[in-house]
C-alpha positions in Angstrom: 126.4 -112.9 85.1 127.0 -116.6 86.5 126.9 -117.8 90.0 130.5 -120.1 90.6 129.3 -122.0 93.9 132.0 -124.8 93.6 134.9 -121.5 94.1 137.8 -124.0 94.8 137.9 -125.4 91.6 137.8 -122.1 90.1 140.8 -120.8 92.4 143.0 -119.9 89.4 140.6 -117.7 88.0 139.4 -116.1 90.9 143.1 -115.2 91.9 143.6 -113.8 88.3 140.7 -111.5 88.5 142.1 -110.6 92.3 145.3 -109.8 90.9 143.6 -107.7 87.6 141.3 -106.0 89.4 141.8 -106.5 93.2 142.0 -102.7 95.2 140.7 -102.9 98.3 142.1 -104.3 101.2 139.6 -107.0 101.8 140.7 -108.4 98.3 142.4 -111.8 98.8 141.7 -115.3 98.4 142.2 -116.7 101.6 139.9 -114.1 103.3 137.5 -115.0 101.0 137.2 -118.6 101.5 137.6 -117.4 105.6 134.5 -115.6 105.5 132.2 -118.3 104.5 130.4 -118.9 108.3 129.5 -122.8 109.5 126.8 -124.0 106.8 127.6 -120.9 104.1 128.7 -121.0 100.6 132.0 -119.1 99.2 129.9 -117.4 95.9 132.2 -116.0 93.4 130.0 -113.8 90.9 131.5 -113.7 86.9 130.4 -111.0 84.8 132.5 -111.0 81.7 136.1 -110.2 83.0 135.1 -109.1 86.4 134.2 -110.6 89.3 132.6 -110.2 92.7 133.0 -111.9 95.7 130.5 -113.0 98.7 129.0 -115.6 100.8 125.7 -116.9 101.3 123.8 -117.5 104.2 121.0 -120.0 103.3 120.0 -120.2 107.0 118.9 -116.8 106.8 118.9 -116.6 102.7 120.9 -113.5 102.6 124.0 -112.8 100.6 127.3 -110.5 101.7 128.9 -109.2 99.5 133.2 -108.9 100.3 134.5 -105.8 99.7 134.3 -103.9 96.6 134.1 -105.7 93.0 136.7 -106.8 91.1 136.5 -104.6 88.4 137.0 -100.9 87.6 135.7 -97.9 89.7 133.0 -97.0 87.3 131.3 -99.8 87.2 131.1 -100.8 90.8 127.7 -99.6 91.2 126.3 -101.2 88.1 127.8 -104.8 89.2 126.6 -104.5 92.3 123.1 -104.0 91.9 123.5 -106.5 88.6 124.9 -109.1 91.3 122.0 -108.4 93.6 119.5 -109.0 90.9 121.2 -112.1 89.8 121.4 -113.9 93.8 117.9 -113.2 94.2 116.9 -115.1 91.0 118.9 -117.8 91.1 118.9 -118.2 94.9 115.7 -116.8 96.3 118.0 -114.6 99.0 115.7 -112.4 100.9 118.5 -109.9 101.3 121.6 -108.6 100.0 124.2 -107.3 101.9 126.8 -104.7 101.2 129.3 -102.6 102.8 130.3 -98.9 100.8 132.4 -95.7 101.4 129.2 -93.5 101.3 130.3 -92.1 97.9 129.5 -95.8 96.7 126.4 -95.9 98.6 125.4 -92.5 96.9 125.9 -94.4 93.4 124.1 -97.6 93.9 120.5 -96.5 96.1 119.5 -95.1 93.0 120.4 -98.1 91.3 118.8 -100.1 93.3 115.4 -98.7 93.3 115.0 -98.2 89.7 115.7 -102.3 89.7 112.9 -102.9 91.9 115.0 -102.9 95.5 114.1 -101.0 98.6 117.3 -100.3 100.8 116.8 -101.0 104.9 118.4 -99.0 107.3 121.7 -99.1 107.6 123.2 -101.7 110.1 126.1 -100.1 111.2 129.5 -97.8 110.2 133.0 -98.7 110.6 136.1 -96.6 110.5 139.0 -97.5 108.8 141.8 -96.2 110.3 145.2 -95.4 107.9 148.2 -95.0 108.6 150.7 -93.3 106.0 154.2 -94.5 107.4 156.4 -91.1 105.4 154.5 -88.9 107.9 153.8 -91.9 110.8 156.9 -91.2 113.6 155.7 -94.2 115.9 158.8 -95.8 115.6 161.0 -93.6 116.9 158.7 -92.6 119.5 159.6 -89.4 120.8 158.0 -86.3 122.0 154.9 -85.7 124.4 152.6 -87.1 122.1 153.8 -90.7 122.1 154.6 -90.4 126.2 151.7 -92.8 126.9 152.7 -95.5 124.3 156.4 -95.3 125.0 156.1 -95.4 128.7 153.1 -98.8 127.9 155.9 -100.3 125.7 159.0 -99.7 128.2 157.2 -100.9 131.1 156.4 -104.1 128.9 159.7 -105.4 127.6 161.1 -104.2 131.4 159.0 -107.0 133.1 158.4 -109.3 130.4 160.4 -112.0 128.6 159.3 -111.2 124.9 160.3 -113.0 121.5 158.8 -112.1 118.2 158.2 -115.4 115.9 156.7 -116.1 112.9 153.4 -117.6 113.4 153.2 -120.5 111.0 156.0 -122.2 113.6 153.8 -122.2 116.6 151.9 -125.0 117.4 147.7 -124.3 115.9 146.3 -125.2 119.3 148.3 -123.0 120.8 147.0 -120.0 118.1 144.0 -121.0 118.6 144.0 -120.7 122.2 145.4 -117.0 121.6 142.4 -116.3 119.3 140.1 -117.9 121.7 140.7 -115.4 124.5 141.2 -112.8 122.7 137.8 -113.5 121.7 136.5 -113.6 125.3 138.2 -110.3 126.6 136.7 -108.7 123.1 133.1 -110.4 124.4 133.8 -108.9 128.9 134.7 -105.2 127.4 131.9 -104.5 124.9 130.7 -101.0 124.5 127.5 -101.9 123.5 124.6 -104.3 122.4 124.4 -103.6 118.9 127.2 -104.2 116.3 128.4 -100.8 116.1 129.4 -100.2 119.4 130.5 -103.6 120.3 133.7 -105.4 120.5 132.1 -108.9 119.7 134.6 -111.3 118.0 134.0 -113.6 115.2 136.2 -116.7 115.8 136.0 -118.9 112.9 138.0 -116.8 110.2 140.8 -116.9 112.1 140.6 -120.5 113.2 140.2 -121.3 109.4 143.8 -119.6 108.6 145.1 -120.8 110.8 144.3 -124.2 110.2 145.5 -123.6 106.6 149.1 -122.7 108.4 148.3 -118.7 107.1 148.3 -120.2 103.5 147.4 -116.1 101.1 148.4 -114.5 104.5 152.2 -112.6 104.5 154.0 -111.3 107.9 152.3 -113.6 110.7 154.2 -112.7 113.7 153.5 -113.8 117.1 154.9 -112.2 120.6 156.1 -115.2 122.7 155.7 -113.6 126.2 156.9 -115.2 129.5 157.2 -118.5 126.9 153.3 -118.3 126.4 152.2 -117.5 122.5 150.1 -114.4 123.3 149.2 -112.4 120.0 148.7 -112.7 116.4 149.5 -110.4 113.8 149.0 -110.6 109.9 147.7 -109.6 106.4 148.9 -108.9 103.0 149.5 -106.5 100.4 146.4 -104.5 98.9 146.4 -105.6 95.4 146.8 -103.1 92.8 148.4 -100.5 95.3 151.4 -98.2 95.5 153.0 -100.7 98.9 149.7 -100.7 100.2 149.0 -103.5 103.4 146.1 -104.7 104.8 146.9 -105.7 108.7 143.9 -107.3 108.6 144.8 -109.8 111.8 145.3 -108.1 115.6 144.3 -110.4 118.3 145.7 -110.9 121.8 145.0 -113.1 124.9 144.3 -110.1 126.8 146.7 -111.6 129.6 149.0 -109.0 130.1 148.3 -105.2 130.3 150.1 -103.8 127.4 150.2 -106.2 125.3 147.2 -105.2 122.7 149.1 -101.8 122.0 152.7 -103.5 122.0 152.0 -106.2 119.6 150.5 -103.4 116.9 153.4 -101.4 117.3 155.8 -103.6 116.6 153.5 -105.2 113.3 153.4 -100.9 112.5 157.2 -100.8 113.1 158.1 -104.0 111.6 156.1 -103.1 108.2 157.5 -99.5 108.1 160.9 -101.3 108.1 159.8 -103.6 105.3 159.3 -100.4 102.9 155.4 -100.4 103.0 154.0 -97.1 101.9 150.4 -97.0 103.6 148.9 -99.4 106.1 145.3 -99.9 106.6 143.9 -101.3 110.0 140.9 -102.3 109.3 136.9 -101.6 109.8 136.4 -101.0 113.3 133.5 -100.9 115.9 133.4 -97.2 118.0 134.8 -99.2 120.8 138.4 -100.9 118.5 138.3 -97.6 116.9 138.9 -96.2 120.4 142.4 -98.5 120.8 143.2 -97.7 117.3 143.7 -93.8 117.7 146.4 -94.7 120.5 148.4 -95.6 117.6 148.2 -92.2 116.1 146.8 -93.0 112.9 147.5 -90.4 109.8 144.0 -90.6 108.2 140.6 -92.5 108.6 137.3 -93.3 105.9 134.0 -95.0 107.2 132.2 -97.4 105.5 128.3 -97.8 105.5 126.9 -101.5 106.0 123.2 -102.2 104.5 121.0 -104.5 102.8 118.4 -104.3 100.0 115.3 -106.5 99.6 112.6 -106.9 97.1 
């Protein structure tokens, strides 16, 4: 295995092995280089063909690891504890981070403890909500069990002056005021101290794409409401997948009631439209999850998030 520090200048090979081995949603170069946090390093991790991606935190010497690897199913595990080995040789880490369906999980503890690693407790478990768009009626809306969404998106266009534009042609201040207060609201409604149950927003992926003008990043739409730039939505397609989409960015200002489940249907209608098979919403806290089943998801998996030391 090699450590690849300097991931920029290995771009083209990163994004081959993304488009080889990519599967999960998370998979994408632009996210990658988004989730580096002020004073990180973007570590790409060869081994042979494969790759894995993460980010290291020397301020508190612990590694996260993005997603799954970039390889095949079967040897997930294996790279995983082969990567942790390899970061805490080569860069003294004092933990390694890793989020896993708890199949995964089941896999690598074992694998981890015959390599010398003792796994903490875990930090927290997100759902994943899914939304299957065949058997997903939300944009038709009709019946009793879509009452409270239609009668939240009526009531909006009725007092409301609303245009849907493509991100990239807004002004970035402007986006990043949006993100800003979404950011805010997310911080005033938490659930909860601890990560799990809170809504706690972090800002800087977001400003970083869109300071790169949503460069890796398909179907940024913005609703213009009342002429103010109030919501962003985006992602892109889950490598490797049968129309699979990640809708990986939902934020709003929070300044009009409504607009938080409006903006998400329309991004759920607009992608339907576009022919996408399944659409995945994303890892959320207990108190996002508790928005996202307004939008009557078809499916949901959880995801375990943990570290190992030595």
């Amino acid at each position: 295995m090699e450590l690849v520090t300097d991931v920029q200048s290995s771009a083209g090979e990163v994004k081959r092995c993304i488009g080889s081995y990519g599967s999960a949603p998370e998979h994408n170069f632009a996210y990658f280089l988004s989730r580096t946090e002020l004073g990180g390093v973007s570590l790409y991790i060869k081994s042979g063909e494969y790759g894995l991606l993460a980010a290291y935190r020397p301020r508190v010497a612990e590694v996260m690891l993005i997603s799954l690897p970039l390889a095949p199913a079967s040897e997930h595990a294996r790279l995983t504890v082969e990567a942790a080995r390899l970061c805490f040789d080569s860069l003294g880490c004092r933990k390694f981070v890793v989020e896993q369906v708890l199949a995964l999980r089941k896999q690598s503890l074992p694998l981890f403890r015959s390599a010398g690693f003792r796994d903490l407790p875990p930090r927290c478990v997100f759902h994943w909500p899914e939304f299957n768009l065949a058997e997903w009626d939300g944009d038709v809306l009709q019946g009793e069990r879509w009452k409270d969404i239609r009668n939240i998106k009526n009531r909006f266009y009725r007092q409301h002056s609303v245009q849907v534009v493509d991100s990239s042609s807004l002004p970035k201040d402007a986006l990043r005021q949006v993100v800003a207060e979404w950011a805010a609201g997310r911080r005033n409604n938490s659930d909860g101290a601890n990560r799990e149950d809170s809504n706690f927003a972090y800002v800087e992926p977001y400003y970083r794409l869109i300071d790169a003008g949503f460069a890796g990043v398909a179907h940024a739409k913005t609703l213009v409401v009342d002429g103010v730039p109030s919501s962003i939505t985006a992602g892109w397609d889950i490598p490797n997948s049968d129309r699979g989409y990640y809708s990986a960015i939902g934020v709003c200002s929070y300044r009009f009631d409504g607009l938080a489940e409006v903006a998400s249907m329309e991004d759920l209608v607009m992608l339907k439209a576009a022919g996408y098979r399944l659409v995945d919403f994303g890892g959320s806290s207990k108190a996002l999850l508790k928005f996202k089943m307004k939008l009557r998801p078809t499916s949901l998996y959880k995801t375990i998030v943990y570290a190992v030391s030595r």
